[in-house]
N, C-alpha and C positions, 0 to 999 in steps of 0.2 A: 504494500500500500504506500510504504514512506518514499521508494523506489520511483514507481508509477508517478506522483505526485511530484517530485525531483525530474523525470522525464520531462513534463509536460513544464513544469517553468523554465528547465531548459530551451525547449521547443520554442514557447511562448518567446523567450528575452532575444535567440536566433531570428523571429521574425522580425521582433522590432528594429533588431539590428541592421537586418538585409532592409529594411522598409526604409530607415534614414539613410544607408549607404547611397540606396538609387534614387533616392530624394533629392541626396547632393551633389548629383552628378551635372559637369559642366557642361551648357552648350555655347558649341563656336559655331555660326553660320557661316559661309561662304557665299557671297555678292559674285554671284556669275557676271553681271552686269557691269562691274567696276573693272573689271580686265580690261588689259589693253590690245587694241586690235594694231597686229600688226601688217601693213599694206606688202604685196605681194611683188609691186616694179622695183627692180634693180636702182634703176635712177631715183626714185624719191626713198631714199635712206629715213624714216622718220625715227627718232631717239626716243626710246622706251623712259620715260623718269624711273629716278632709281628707287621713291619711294611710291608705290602704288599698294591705292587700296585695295585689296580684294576679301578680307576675312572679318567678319564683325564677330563681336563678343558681347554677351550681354551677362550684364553685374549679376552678379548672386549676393545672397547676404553673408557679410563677413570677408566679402573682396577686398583686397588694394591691388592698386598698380603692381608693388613688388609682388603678389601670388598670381595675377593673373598673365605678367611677363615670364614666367618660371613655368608655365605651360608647356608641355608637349608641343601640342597645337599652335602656341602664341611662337616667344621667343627663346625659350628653353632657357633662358639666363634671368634672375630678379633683377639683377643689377642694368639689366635693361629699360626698363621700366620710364624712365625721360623719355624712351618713343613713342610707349604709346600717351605719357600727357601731349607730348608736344604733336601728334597725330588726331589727340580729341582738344583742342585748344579753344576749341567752338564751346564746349558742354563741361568744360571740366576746368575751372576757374585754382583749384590748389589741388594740385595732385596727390595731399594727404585726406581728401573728402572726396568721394563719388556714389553716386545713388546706387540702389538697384533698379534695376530693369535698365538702367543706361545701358545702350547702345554702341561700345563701343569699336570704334575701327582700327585693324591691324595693318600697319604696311607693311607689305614683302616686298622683297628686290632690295633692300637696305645692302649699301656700300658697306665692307669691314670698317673706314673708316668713320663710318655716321654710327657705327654700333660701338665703335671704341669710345668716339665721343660721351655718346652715353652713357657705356659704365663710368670713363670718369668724372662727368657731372653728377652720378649717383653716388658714386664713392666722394665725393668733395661735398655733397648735401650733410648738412649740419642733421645732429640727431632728434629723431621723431620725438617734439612735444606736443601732448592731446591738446586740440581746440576743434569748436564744432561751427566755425565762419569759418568761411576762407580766408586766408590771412590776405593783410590791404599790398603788401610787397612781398615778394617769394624771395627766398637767401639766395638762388641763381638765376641766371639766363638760363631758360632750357629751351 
């Protein structure tokens, strides 16, 4: 009986686990639409930018910039994270506050050096203190 009883709250705490696991599972969309077409004559060479958007992400609760840069999907590095503020510059005012359900956009085609840049504006950022405004000046250029 004490057994069975142990079974079954095991069982039970297993579901709940697997229920929040896929609960908090990330979606990244892909903007088929934001790709860049490229033309097919010899003579008109057109230059692809090297930052294009193609991949959106939308905020989950408990995101920042540094977990959703650290992504599979996104950038695989936190310390990337200056691309995507400076990619959502439109919607995202201090890139220690962002909503959820924001929308945000991923650029690919990033130069090694626009991603060095990066890390070292994220490594030179002073360390995270809580405030819930956006601060009126940010400690860098990003």
């Amino acid at each position: 009986m004490k057994f069975t009883k142990t079974v079954i709250v095991l069982a039970a705490a297993l579901v709940v686990f697997l229920a929040i696991g896929c609960a908090a599972r990330q979606t990244v969309k892909t903007d088929a639409a934001a790709q860049p077409t490229l033309t097919a004559s010899a003579e008109e060479a057109t230059p692809v930018p090297t930052a294009v958007p193609g991949v959106k992400y939308v905020v989950k609760k408990g995101d920042s910039l540094w977990a959703i840069s650290s992504m599979g999907k996104i950038y695989q590095d936190p310390f990337e994270w200056p691309l995507l503020f400076k990619a959502n510059r439109d919607q995202v005012a201090d890139p220690d506050i962002i909503e959820v359900g924001q929308e945000l956009d991923v650029n690919e085609g990033l130069t090694q050096e626009e991603k060095e840049d990066a890390v070292q504006k994220a490594k030179d950022t002073p360390p995270y203190r809580p405030h819930t405004a956006p601060r009126k000046s940010l400690p860098l250029k990003y």
